[in-house]
C-alpha positions as a Markdown table, in Angstrom:
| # | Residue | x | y | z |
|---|---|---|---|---|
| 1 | Unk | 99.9 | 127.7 | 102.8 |
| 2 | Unk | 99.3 | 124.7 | 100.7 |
| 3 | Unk | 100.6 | 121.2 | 102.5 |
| 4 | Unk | 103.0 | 119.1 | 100.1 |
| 5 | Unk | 101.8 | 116.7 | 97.8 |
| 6 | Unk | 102.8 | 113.1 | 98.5 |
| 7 | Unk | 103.6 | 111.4 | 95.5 |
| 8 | Unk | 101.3 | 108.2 | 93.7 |
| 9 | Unk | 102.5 | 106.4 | 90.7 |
| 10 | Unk | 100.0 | 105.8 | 88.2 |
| 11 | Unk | 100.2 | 102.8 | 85.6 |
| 12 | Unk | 98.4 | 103.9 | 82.8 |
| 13 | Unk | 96.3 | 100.6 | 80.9 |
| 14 | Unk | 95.8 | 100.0 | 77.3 |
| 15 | Unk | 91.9 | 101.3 | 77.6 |
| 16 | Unk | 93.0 | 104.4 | 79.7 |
| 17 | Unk | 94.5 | 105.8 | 76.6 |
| 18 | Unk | 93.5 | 109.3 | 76.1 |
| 19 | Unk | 92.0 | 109.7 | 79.1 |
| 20 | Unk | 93.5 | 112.6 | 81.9 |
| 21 | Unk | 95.5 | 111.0 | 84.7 |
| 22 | Unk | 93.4 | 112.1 | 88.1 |
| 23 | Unk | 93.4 | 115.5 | 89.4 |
| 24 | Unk | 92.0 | 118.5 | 91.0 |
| 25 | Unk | 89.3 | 120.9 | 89.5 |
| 26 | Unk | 90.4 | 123.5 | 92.1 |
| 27 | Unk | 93.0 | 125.0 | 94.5 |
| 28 | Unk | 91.0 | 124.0 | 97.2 |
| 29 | Unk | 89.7 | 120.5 | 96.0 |
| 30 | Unk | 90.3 | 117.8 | 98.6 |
| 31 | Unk | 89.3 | 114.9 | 95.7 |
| 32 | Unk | 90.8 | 114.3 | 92.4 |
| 33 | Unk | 88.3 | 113.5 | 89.6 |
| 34 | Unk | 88.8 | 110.0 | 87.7 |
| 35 | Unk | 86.8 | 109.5 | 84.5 |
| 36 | Unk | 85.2 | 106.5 | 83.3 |
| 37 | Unk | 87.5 | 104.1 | 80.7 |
| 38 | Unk | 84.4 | 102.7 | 79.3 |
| 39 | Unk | 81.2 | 103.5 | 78.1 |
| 40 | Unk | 78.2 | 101.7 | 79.3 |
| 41 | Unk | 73.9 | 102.3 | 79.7 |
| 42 | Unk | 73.6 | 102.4 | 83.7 |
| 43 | Unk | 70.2 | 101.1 | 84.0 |
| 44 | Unk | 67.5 | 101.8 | 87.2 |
| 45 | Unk | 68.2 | 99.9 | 90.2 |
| 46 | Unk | 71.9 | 98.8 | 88.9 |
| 47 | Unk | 75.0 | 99.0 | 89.5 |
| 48 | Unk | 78.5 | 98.4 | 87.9 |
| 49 | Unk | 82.2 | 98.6 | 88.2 |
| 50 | Unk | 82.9 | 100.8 | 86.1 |
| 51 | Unk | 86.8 | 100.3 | 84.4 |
| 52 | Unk | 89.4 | 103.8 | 84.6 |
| 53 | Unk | 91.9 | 102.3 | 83.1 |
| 54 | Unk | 94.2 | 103.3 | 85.7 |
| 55 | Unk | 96.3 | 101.3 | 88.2 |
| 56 | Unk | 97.9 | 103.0 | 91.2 |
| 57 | Unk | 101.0 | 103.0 | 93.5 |
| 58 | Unk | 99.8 | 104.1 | 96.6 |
| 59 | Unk | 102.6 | 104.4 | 99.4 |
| 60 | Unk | 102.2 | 102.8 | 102.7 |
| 61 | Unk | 100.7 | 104.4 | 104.9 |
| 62 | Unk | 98.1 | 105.5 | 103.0 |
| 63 | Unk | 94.9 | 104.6 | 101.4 |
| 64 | Unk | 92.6 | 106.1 | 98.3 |
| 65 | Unk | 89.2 | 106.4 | 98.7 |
| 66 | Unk | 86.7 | 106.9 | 96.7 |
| 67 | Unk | 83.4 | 109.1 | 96.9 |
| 68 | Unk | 80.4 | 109.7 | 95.0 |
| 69 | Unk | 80.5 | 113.2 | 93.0 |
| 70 | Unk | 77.7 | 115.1 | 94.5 |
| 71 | Unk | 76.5 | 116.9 | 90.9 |
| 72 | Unk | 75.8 | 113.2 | 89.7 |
| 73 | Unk | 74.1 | 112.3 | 93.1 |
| 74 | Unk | 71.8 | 115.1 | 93.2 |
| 75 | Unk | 70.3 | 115.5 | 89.4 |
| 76 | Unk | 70.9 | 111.6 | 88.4 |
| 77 | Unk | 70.7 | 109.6 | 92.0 |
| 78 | Unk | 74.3 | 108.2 | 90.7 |
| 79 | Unk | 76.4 | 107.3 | 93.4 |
| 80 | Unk | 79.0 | 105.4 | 94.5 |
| 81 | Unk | 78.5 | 101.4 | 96.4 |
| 82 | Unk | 80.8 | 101.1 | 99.7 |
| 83 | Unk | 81.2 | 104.4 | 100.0 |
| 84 | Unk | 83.9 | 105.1 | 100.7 |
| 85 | Unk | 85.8 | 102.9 | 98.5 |
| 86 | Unk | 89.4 | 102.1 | 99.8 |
| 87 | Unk | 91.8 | 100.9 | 97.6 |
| 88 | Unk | 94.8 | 99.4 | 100.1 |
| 89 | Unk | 98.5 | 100.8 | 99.4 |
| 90 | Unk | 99.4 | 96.8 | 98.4 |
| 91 | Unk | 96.9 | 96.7 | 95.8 |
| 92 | Unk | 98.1 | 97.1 | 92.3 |
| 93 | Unk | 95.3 | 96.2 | 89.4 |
| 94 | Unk | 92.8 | 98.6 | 88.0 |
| 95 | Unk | 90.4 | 101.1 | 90.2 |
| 96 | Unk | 86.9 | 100.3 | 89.9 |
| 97 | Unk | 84.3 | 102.4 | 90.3 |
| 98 | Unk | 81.3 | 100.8 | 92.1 |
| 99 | Unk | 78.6 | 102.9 | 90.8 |
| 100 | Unk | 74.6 | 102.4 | 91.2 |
| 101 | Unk | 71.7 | 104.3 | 89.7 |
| 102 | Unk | 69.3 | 105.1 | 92.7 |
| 103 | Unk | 67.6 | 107.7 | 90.0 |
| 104 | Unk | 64.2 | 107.5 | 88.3 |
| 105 | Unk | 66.1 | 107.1 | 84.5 |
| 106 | Unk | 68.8 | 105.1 | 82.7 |
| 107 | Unk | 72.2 | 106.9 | 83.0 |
| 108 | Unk | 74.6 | 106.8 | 79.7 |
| 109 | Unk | 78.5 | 106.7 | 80.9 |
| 110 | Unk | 80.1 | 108.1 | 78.3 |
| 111 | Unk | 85.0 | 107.2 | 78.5 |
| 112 | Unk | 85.5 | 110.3 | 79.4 |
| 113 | Unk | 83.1 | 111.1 | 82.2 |
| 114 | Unk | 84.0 | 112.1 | 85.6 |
| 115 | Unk | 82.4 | 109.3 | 87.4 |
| 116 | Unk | 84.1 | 109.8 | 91.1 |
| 117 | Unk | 86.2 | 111.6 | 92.9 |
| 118 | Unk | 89.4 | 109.9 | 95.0 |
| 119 | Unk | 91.1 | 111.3 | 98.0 |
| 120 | Unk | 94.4 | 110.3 | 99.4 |
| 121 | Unk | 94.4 | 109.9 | 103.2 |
| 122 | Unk | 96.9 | 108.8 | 106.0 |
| 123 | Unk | 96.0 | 105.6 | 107.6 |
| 124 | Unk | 96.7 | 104.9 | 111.2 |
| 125 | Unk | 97.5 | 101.2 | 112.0 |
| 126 | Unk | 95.7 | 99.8 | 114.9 |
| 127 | Unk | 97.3 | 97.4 | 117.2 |
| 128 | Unk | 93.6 | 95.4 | 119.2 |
| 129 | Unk | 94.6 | 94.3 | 123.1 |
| 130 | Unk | 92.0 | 92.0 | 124.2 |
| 131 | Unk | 91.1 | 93.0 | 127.3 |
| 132 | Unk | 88.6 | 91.6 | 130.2 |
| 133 | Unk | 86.4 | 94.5 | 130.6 |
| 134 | Unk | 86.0 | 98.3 | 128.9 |
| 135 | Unk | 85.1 | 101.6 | 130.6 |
| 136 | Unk | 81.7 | 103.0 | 131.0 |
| 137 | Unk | 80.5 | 106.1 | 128.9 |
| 138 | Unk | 77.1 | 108.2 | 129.2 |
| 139 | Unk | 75.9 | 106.6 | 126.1 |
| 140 | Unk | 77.5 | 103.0 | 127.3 |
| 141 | Unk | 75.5 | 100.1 | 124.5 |
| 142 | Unk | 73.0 | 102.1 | 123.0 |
| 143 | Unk | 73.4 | 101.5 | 119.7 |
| 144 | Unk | 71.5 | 103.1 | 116.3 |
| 145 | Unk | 69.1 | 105.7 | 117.2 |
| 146 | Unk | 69.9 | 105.6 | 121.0 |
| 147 | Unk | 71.0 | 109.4 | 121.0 |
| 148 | Unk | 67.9 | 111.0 | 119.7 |
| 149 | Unk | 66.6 | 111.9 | 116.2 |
């Protein structure tokens, strides 16, 4: 049984025009696509914030993030920077896609594209409590690498 969608307002800017408002491919799609509101020559090594001409109202308690599509990771070495992105439920200007070429050839962004994917998630607040000591665990300070390969 499918859960409930919780509702996000979306602002629609002047260079969105045209373009569809995020959504899913699928039934079982847990991002939404978002397309690209410009068009721009991603060149080797580079990266870019690419416009979508879209601004959102997320509700509190949540976040968006957003993830690399994997088609445009595996045949172009496209991908998305800070992955994942989260864009805070108090922040109201234009998503940004942070995108990077990690491929062998320059990438043409066409408005129109499908450059990311988002995905609404709960957020659980944290409250820190500085404390004088922590407990022990197996692993204790080993840090990267320290459980095997």
């Amino acid at each position: 049984m499918p859960s409930p969608r919780t509702e996000v307002r979306v602002k629609r800017l002047n260079h969105g025009a045209g373009l569809p408002t995020p959504d899913y491919a699928t039934s079982g799609a847990a991002g939404m696509d978002i397309c690209a509101a410009e068009t721009l020559n991603l060149r080797v090594g580079r990266r870019h914030a690419v416009a979508t001409g879209f601004a959102f109202a997320i509700p509190e308690g949540f976040e968006i993030q957003v993830r690399p599509r994997s088609g445009l990771a595996l045949k172009h070495g496209i991908t998305c920077l800070n992955t994942p992105g989260t864009i805070d439920s108090d922040y109201r200007g234009e998503v940004k896609v942070i995108l990077a070429n990690l491929g062998e050839d320059d990438f043409m962004i066409n408005k129109g594209d499908r450059i990311a994917q988002i995905v609404l998630a709960p957020v659980t607040m944290a409250a820190m409590v500085e404390v004088e000591d922590i407990d022990s665990t197996v692993r204790g300070t080993g840090g990267f690498g320290s459980t095997g390969v």
